[in-house]
C-alpha positions as CSV (number, residue, x, y, z in Angstrom):
1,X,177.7,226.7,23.8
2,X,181.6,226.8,25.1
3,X,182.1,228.6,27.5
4,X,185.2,230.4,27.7
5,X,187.9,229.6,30.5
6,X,188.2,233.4,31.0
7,X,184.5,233.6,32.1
8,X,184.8,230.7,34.3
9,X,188.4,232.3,36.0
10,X,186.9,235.2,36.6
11,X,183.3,234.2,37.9
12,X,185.6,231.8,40.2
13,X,187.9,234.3,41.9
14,X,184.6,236.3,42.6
15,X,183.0,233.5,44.6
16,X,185.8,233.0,46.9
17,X,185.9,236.8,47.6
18,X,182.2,237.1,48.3
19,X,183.0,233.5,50.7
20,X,185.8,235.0,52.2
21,X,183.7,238.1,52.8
22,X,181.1,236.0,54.4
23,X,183.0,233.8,56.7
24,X,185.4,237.1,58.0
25,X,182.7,239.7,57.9
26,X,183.0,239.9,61.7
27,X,186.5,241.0,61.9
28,X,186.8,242.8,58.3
29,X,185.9,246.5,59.5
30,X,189.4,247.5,60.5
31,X,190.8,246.3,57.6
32,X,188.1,246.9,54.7
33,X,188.1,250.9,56.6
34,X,192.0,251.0,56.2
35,X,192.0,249.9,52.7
36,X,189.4,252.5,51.7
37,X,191.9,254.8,53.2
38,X,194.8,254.2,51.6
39,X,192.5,254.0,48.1
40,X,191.5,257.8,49.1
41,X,194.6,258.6,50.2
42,X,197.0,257.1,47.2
43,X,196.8,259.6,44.6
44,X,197.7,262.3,46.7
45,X,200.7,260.4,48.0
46,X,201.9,260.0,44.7
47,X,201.7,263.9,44.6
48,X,203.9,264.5,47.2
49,X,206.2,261.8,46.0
50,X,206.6,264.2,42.4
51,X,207.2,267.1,44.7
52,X,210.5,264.7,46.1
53,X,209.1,263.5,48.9
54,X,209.8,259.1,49.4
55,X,206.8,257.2,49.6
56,X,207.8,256.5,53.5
57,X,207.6,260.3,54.4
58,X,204.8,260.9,51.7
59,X,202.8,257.8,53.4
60,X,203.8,259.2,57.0
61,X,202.7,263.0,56.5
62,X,199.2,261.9,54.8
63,X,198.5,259.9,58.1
64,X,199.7,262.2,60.4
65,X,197.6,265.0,58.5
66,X,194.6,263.0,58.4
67,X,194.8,262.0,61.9
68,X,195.3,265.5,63.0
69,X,192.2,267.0,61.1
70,X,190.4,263.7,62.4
71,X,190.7,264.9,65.6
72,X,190.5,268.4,65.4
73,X,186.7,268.0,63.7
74,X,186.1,265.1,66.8
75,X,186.6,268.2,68.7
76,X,184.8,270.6,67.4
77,X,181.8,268.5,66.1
78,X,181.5,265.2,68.8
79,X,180.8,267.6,72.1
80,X,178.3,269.3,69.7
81,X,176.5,266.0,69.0
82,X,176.8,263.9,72.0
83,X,175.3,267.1,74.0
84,X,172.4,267.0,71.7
85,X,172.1,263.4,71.7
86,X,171.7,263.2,75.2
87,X,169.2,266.5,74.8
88,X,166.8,264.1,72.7
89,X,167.2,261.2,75.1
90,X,165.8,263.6,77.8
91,X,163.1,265.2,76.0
92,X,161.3,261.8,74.1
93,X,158.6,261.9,76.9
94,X,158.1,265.6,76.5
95,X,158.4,264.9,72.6
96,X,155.8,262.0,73.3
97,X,153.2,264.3,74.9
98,X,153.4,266.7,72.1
99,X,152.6,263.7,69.8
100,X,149.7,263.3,71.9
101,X,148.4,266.7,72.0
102,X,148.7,267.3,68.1
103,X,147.0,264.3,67.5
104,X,143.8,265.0,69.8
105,X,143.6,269.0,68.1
106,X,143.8,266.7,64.8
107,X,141.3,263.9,65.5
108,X,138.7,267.1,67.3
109,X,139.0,269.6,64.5
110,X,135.7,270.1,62.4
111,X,137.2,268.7,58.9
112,X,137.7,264.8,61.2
113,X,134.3,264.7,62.6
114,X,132.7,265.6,59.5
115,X,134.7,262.6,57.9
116,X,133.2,260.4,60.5
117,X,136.7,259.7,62.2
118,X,136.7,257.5,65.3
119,X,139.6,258.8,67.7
120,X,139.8,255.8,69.5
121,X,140.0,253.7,66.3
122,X,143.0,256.1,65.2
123,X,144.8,256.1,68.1
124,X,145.0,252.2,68.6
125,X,145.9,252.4,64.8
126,X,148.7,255.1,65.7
127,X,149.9,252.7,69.0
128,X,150.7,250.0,66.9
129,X,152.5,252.2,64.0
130,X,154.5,253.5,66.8
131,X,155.3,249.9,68.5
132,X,156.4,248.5,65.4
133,X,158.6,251.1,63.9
134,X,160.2,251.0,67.5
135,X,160.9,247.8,66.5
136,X,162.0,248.0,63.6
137,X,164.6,250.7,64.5
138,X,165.4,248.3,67.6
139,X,166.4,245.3,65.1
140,X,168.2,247.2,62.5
141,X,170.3,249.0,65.5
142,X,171.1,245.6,66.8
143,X,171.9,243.8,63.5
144,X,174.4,246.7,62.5
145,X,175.9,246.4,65.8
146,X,176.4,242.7,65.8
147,X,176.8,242.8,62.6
148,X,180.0,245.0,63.0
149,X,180.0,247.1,65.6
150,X,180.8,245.1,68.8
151,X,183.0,247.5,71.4
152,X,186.1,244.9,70.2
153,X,185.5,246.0,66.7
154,X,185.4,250.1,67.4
155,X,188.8,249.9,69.2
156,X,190.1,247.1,66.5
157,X,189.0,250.6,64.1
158,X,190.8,252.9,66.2
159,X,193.9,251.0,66.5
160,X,194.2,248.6,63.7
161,X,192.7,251.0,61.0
162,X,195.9,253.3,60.9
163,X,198.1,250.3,61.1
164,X,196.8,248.5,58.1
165,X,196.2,252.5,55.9
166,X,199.9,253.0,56.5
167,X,200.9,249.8,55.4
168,X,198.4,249.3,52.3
169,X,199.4,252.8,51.4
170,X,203.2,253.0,51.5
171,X,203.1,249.7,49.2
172,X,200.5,250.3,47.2
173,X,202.2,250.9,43.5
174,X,204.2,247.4,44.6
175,X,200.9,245.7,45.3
176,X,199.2,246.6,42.0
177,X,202.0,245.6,40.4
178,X,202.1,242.5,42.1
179,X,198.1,241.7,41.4
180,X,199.0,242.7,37.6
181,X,201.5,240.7,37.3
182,X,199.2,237.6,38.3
183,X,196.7,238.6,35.8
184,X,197.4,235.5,32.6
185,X,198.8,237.3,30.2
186,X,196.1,236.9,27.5
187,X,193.9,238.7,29.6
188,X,195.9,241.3,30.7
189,X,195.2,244.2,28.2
190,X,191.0,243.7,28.7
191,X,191.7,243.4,32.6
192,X,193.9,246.7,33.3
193,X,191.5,248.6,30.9
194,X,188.4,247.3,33.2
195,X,190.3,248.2,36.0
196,X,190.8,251.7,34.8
197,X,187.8,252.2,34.1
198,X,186.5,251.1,37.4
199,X,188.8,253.2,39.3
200,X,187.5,256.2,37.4
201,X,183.9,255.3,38.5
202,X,184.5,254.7,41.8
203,X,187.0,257.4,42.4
204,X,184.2,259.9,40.7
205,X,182.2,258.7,42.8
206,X,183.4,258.4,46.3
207,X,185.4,261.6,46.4
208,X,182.5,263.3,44.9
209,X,180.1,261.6,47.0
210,X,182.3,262.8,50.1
211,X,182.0,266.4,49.1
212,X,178.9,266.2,47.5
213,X,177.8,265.0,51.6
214,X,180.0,267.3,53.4
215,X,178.6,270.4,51.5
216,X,174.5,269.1,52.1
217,X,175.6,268.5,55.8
218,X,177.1,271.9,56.6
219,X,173.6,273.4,54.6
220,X,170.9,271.3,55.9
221,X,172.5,272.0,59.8
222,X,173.3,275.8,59.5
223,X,169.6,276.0,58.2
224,X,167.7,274.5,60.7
225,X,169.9,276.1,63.3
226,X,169.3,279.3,62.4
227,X,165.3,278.3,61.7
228,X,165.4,277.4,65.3
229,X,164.5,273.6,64.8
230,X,165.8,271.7,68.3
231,X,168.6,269.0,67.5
232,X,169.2,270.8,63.8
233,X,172.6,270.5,64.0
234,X,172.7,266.7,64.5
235,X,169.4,266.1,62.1
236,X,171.4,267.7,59.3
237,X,174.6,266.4,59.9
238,X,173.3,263.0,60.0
239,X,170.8,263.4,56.4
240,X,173.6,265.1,54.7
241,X,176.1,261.9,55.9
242,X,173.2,259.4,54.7
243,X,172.8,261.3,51.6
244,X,175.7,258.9,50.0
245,X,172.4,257.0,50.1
246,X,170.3,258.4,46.9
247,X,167.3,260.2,48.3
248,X,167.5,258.3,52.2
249,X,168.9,261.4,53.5
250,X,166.9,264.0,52.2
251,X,163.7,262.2,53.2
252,X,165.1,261.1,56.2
253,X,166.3,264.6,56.9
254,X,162.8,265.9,55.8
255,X,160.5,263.4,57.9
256,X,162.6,263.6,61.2
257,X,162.9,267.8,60.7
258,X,159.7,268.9,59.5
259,X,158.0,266.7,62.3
260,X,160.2,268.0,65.1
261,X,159.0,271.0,64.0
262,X,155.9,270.7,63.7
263,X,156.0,269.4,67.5
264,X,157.8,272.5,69.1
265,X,155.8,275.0,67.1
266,X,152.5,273.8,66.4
267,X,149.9,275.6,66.1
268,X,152.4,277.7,64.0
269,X,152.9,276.3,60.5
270,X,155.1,279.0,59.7
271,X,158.2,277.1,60.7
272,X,157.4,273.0,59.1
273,X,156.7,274.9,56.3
274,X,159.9,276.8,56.4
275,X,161.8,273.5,57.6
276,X,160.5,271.4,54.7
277,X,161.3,274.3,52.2
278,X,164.5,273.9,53.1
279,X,164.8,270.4,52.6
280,X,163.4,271.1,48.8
281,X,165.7,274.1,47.8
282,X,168.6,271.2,49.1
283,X,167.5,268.5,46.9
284,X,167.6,271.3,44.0
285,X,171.0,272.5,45.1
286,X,172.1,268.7,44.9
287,X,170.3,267.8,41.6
288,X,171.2,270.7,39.9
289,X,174.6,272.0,40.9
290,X,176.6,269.9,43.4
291,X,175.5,266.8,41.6
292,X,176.8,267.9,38.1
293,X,179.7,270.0,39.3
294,X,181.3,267.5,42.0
295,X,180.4,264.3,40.6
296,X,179.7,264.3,37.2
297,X,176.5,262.7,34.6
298,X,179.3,259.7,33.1
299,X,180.0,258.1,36.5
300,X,177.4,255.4,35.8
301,X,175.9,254.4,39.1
302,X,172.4,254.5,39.2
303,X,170.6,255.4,42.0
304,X,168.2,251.7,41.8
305,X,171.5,250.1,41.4
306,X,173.5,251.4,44.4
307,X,170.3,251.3,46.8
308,X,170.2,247.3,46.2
309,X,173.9,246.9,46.4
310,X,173.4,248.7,49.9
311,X,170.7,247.3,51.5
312,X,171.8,243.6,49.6
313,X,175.9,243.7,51.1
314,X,174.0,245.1,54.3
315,X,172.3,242.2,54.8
316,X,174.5,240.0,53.3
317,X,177.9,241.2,55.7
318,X,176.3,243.4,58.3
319,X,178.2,247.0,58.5
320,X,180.9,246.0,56.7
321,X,179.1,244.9,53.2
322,X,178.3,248.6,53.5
323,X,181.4,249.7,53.3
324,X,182.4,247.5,50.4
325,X,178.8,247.8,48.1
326,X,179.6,250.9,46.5
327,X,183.1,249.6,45.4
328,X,181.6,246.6,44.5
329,X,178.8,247.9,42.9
330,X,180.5,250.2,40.1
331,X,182.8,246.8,39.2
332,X,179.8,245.1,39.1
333,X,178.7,247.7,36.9
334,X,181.6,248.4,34.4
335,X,181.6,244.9,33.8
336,X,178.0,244.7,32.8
337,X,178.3,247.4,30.8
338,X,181.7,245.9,28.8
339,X,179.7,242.3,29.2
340,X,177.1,244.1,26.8
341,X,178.8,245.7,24.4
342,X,180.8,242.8,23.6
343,X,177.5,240.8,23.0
344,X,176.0,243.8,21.2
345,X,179.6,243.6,18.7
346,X,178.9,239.5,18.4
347,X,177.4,237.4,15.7
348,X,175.0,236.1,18.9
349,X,173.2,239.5,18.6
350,X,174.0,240.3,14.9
351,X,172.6,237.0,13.9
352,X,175.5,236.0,12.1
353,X,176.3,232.8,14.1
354,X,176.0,229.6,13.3
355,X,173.3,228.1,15.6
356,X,171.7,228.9,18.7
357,X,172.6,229.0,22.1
């Protein structure tokens, strides 16, 4: 079968990006985050520029703006978290005990020794549990550091991130012009139609995603604060972040929650149960209204699709390959999907052709 010089181009260009990727994942961040910034940030600069602003002052007030709100949330929200970070740190042993003493009432009610439980059995199997999700945690903490979070790599953020937004956005209508006017020309109609259409998946996504995250956030905190649930604020501002992740955050959200409660209330069940209803009536607020309303059914990413793009760019580039799966997942997507219908529209799947493959 011939194989047509488009195909190869194309599958070409996207082995050196996903080298290039690989051999500069460890200095990418800054430059991948100001990107994604400028992509965010670009079509409301070209509403300011219908209003009669230039694109230099357009460009200018967006990052000034965003720098300004940036902060002002640091403010409000960082004191707030690194206070109840360092309220966790201090109470793990006390945390620890109450492990302990839920687990003995468990292993000595009536229902266990009727089953025949051996305490000592469970507890060595508990031990271990514990010692290797304490791993587990320990590895992935220091792979996502190395892999992109070195202390060089948070200021290059800080510093270089702004640098390379302002840039990428004040030229951005030059650049696209610039990349379309590389495209060969026989290719060019099919191309700027794919890249439309990928644009309008992954801006669906990620600006719904960001509200969509923003919204589960603010509930899942405000809930378990006024429930009462120690370190609610930074439980459910951390499963509504994570939520971008299909069903990670809630679970996530619902484990950690639901067993810190359980700690500081047992024997009163009143609370978990309160705590875990809340994580429910969430998922059913996401599924059922923010979902459809903020993001839309015709985006086309599935949730199996995205959680393997994740955890495969994760591995693959570290923190960064985060940052660029979802992109690269819904163009990895909209091509599959215009891959298809061409081969559903040929005489390969019609029969018609002469020949096999």
């Amino acid at each position: 079968m011939r194989i047509d010089r488009r195909v190869v181009f194309w599958v070409g260009a996207l082995v050196v990006v996903l080298a290039l990727m690989f051999v500069f994942s460890s200095i990418l961040l800054p430059f991948v985050a100001g990107a994604a910034l400028a992509y965010l940030l670009d079509p409301l600069a070209n509403w300011f520029e219908r209003q009669g602003f230039s694109r230099f002052a357009a460009t200018m007030t967006l990052l000034v703006l965003f720098i300004v709100v940036l902060i002002a949330l640091s403010l409000l929200v960082l004191p707030i978290l690194v206070n109840q970070l360092l309220l966790l740190a201090e109470n793990i042993p006390y945390y620890l005990a109450r492990i302990d003493v839920l687990i003995s009432s468990i292993l000595q009610s009536s229902w266990a020794q009727s089953l025949g439980v051996d305490p000592a059995a469970v507890r060595t199997s508990l031990a271990g549990l514990f010692n290797q999700g304490a791993t587990w945690v320990a590895t992935l903490i220091t792979g996502l550091w190395s892999g992109g979070l070195a202390i060089i790599n948070i200021l290059a953020l800080l510093v270089v991130t702004p640098v390379v937004a302002f840039y990428l956005l004040y030229d951005w209508d030059r650049m696209i012009a610039l990349i379309d006017s590389w495209i060969p020309r026989d290719s060019v109609g099919e191309v700027r139609m794919l890249a439309r259409e990928i644009d309008r998946v992954l801006a669906g996504f990620i600006r719904g995603q960001a509200l969509v995250s923003l919204t589960l956030g603010t509930f899942y905190a405000a809930g378990l604060v006024v429930l009462g649930v120690n370190f609610g604020f930074l439980i459910g501002l951390v499963a509504g972040i994570v939520s971008f992740i299909p069903y990670l955050g809630s679970t996530l959200g619902f484990v950690v929650s639901v067993g810190i409660a359980l700690l500081q209330f047992w024997p009163d069940w009143i609370m978990p149960v309160a705590t875990a209803t809340l994580f429910i009536l969430g998922q059913l607020f996401e599924g059922y209204i923010l979902q459809p309303y903020m993001i839309g059914t015709n985006v086309g990413l599935h949730p199996v699709w995205l959680m393997f793009a994740l955890f495969a760019f994760g591995v693959l580039f570290g923190f960064v390959g985060l940052l660029v799966a979802i992109p690269i997942a819904a163009a990895i997507g909209v091509l599959v999907r215009y891959a298809l219908s061409r081969y559903l529209a040929s005489p390969l799947y019609r029969g018609s052709g002469q020949g096999g493959l």
